[in-house]
C-alpha positions as CSV (number, residue, x, y, z in Angstrom):
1,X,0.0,0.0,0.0
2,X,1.6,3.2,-0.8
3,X,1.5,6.9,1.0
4,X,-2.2,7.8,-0.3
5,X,-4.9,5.2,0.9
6,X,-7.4,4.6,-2.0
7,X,-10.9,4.5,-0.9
8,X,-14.5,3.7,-2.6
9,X,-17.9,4.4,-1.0
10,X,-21.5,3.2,-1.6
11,X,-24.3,5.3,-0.3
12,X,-27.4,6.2,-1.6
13,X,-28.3,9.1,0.0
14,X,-26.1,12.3,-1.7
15,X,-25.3,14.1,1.0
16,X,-24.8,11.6,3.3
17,X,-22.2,10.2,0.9
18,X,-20.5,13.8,-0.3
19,X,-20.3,14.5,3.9
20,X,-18.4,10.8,4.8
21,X,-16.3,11.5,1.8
22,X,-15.0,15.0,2.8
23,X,-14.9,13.9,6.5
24,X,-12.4,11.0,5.3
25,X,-10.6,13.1,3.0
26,X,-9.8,15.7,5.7
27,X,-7.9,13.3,7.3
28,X,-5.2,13.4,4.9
29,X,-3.7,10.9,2.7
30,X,-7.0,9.7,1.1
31,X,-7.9,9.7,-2.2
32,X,-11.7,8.7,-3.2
33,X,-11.2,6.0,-6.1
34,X,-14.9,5.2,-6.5
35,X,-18.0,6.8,-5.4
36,X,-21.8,4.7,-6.3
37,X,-24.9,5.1,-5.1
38,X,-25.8,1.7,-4.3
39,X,-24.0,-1.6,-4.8
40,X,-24.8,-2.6,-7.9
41,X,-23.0,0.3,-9.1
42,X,-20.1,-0.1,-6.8
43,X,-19.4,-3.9,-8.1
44,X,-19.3,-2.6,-12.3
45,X,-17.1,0.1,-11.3
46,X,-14.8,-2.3,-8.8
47,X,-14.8,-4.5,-12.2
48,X,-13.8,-1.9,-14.3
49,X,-11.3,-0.5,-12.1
50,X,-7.4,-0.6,-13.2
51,X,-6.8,-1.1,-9.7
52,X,-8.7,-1.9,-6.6
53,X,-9.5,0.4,-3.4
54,X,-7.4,0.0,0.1
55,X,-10.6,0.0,1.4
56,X,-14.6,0.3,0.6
57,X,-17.1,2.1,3.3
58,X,-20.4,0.5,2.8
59,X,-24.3,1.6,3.8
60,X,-26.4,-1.8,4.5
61,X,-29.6,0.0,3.2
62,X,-29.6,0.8,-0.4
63,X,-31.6,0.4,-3.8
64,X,-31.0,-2.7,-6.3
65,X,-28.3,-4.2,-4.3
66,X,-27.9,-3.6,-0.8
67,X,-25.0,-3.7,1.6
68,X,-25.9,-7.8,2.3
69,X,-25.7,-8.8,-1.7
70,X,-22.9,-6.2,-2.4
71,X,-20.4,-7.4,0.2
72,X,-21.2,-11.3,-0.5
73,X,-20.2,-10.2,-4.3
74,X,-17.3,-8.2,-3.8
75,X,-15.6,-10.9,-1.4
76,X,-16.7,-13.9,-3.7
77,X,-14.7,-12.2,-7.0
78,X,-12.0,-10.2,-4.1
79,X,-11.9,-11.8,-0.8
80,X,-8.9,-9.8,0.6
81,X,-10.9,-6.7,0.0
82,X,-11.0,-4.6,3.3
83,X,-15.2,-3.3,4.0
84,X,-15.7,-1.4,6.6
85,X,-19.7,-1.4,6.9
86,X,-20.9,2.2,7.7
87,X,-24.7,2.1,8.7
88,X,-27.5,3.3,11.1
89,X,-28.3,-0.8,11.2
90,X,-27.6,-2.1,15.0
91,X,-29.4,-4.9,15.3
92,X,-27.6,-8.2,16.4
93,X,-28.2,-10.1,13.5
94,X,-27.1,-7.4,10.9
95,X,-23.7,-7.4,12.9
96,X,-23.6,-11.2,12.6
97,X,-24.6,-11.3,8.7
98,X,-22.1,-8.5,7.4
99,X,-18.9,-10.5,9.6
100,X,-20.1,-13.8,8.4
101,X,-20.1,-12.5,5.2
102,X,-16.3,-11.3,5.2
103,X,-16.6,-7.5,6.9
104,X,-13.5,-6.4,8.0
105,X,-15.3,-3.4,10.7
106,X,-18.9,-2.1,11.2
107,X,-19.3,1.4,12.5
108,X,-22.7,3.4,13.5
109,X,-23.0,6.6,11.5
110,X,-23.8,8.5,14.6
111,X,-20.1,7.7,15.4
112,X,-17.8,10.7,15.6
113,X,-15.1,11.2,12.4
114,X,-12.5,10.4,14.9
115,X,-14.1,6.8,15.4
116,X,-14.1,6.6,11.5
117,X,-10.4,7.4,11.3
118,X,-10.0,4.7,14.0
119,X,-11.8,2.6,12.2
120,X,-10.5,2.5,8.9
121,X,-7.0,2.5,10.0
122,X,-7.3,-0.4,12.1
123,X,-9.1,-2.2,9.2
124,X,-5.9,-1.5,7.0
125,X,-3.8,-2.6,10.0
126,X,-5.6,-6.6,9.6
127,X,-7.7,-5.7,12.9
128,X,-11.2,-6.3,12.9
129,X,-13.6,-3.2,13.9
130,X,-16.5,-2.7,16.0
131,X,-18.3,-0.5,17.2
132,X,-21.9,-0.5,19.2
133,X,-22.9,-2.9,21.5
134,X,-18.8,-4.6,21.7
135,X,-17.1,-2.3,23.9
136,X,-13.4,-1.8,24.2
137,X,-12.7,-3.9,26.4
138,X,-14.0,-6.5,25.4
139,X,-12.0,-6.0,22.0
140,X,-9.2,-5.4,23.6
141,X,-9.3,-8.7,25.4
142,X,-10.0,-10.9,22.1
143,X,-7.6,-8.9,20.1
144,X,-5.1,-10.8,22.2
145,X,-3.9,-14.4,21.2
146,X,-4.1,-17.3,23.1
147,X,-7.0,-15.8,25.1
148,X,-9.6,-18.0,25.3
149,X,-10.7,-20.9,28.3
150,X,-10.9,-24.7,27.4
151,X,-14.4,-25.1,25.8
152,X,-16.4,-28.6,25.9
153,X,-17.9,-30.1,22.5
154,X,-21.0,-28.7,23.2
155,X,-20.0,-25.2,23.8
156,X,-17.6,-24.9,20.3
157,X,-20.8,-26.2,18.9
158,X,-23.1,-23.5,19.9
159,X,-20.2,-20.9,19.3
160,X,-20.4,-22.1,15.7
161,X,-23.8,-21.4,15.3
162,X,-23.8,-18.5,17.0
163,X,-22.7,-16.5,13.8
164,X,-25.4,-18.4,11.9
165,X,-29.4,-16.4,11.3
166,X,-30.9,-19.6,13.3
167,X,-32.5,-18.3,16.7
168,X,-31.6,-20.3,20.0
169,X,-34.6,-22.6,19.7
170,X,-33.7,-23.3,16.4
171,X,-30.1,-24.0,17.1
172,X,-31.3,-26.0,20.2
173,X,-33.4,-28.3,17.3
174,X,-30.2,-28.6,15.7
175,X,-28.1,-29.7,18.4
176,X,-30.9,-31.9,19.3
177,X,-30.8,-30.6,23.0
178,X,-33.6,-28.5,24.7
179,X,-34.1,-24.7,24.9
180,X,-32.5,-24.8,28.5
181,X,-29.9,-26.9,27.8
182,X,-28.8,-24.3,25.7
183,X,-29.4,-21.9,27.4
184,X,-26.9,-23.4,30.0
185,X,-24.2,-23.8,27.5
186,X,-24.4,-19.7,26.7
187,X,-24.3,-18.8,29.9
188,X,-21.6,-21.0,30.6
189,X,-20.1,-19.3,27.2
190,X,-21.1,-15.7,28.6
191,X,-18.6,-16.7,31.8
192,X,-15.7,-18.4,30.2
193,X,-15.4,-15.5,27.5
194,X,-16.2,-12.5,29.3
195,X,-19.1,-11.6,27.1
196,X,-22.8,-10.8,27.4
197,X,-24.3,-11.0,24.4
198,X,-24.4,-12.7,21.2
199,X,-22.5,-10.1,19.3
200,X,-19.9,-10.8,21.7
201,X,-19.9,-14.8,21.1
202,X,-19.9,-13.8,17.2
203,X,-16.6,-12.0,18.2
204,X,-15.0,-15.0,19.6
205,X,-16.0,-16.9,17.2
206,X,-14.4,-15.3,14.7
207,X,-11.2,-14.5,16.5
208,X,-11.0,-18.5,17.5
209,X,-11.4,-19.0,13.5
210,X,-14.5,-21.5,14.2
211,X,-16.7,-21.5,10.8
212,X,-20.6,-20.9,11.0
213,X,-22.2,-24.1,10.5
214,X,-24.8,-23.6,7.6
């Protein structure tokens, strides 16, 4: 990567877009390769391209393709491409999608342009990014190696589905165990990873390199 960080956008609302480009190119050392207006657009102009973005910032909620189809077609034909999802979306489960689908960060766009900064660069630095429900800490702590507590079967089993659309009493039909049964194994999961929530299991399992079971 040379001294000026290439960067590509998809947004469909103008100002929206013209404001998150100026804000990144007032950090210095950016130059806006691609702008679209939804990601259909993005993906012919990615193709076109003589050479790829450092980077793409991309909204969830847009026209013809949305942030879901765009970044499953941009890793499938680039899958070292860096995405840093930028959205309003901060629901559990659009966290889960856009990292199971290859993100490399997702940021709220009520974040401040200093959390974008920190964002991006950590993205181009090979760290993942999030922002929202995770907090520091807690990335701090999996951002370390060799972090994580002996896990049973059971558990690395519901940490794999974890990542997955299924709800718990769907994964609990899978497993072929009963609602409280796992409901014991996530709390027990909770306790060994220091984590609360299901983003936060999606976290680790990511970090631990487990892949979603389909």
């Amino acid at each position: 990567m040379g001294s000026v960080i290439k960067f590509a956008i998809a947004e469909d609302q103008e100002i929206v877009r013209r404001g998150i480009i100026e804000i990144i190119q007032s950090f210095g050392g950016y130059q806006l390769q691609i702008e679209a207006s939804d990601g259909e657009q993005l993906y012919e102009q990615l193709l076109e391209a003589e050479a790829l973005p450092d980077i793409i910032i991309l909204d969830i909620s847009m026209p013809h393709w949305d942030g879901y189809e765009t970044l499953d077609a941009v890793k499938k034909r680039w899958p070292a491409m860096k995405v840093l999802i930028l959205t309003m979306h901060k629901h559990e489960f659009a966290v889960i999608k856009m990292f199971r689908a290859g993100a490399s960060g997702y940021l709220l766009k009520n974040s401040s342009p200093q959390l974008l900064r920190e964002a991006i660069q950590s993205i181009l630095n090979n760290d993942l990014y999030f922002s929202g429900e995770i907090s520091a800490n807690l990335l701090q702590r999996l951002q370390r190696s060799n972090s994580f507590p002996a896990l049973s079967e059971k558990e690395i089993q519901l940490l794999k589905y974890c990542p997955t659309d299924l709800t718990y009493k769907e994964i609990a039909d899978k497993m072929g165990a009963s609602e409280r049964t796992i409901a014991g194994f996530r709390i027990s999961l909770f306790e060994k990873l220091g984590v609360n929530s299901r983003e936060g299991l999606v976290v680790c399992a990511i970090q631990m390199g487990l892949i979603p079971v389909e």
